[in-house]
Wavefront OBJ file of the C-alpha trace (Angstrom):
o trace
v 33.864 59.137 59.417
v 33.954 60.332 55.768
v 30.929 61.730 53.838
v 31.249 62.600 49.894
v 29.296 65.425 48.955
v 28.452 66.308 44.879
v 28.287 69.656 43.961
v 26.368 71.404 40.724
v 26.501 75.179 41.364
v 26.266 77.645 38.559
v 26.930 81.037 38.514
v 28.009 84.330 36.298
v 31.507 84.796 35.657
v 32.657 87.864 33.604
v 30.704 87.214 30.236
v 29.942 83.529 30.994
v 27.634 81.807 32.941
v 29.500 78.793 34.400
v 28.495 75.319 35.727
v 31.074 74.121 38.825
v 30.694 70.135 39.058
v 32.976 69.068 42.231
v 33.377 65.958 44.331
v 34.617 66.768 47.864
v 35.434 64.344 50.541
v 35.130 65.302 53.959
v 36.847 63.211 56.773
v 35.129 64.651 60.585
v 36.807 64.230 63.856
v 34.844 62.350 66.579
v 34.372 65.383 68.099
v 32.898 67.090 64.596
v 34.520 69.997 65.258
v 37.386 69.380 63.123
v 36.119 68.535 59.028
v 39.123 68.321 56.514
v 37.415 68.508 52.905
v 39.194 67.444 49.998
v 38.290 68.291 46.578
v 38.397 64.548 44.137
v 36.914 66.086 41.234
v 36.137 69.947 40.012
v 34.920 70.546 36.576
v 34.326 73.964 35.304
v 32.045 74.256 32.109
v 32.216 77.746 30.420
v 28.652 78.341 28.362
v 27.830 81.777 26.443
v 25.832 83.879 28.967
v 22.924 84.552 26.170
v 21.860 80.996 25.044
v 22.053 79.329 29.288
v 19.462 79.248 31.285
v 20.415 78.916 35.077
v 20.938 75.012 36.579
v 19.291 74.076 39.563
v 22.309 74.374 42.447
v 22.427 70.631 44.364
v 24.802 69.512 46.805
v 23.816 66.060 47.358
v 26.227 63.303 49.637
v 26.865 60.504 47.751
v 27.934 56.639 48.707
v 31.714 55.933 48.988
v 30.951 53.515 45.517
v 28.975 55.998 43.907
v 32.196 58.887 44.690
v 34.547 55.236 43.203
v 32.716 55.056 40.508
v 33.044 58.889 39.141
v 36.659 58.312 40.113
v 37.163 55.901 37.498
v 35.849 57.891 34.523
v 38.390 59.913 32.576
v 36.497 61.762 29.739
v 35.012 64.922 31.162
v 31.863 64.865 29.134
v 31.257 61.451 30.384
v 31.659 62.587 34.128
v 29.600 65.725 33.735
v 26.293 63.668 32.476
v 27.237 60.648 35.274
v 27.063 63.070 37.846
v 23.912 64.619 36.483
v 22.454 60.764 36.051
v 22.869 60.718 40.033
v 21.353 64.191 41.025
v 18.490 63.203 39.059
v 17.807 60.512 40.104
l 1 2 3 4 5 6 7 8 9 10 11 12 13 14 15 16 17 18 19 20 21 22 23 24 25 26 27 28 29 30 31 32 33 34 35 36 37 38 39 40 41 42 43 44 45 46 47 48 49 50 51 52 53 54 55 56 57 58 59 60 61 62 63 64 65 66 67 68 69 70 71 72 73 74 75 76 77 78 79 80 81 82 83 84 85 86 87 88 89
């Protein structure tokens, strides 16, 4: 069975606050006790620690289509507000 899972985590590094966008896939055993995740997509935006204010952390799982679809885009900025268009929505 294989579940997609979206990621928005943000979190201080050194003098930035950073946003982590990522697109796993996770293939489970019949038994579930085996789950092999593979990272599709990771996006790391870097914004000055003064003028951010903290994004709401969501790990959401996602359709097979929806996980196609974000595959298929190749500018980052486009990507980053697709994936926010589905965690909103």
């Amino acid at each position: 069975m294989e579940n997609y899972l979206l990621k928005r985590i943000g979190f201080t590094s050194e003098d930035n606050y950073v946003i982590l966008y990522s697109l796993s896939k996770e293939n489970f055993t019949n038994s579930n006790k085996n789950i092999k995740s593979s990272v599709l997509i990771s996006i790391i935006q870097e914004k000055p620690k003064n003028r951010s204010k903290k994004v709401k952390e969501v790990k959401l799982s996602i359709t097979k289509e929806q996980a196609e679809n974000l595959l298929k885009i190749h500018e980052e900025n486009e990507l980053v507000k697709e994936i926010n268009s589905i965690i909103t929505q």
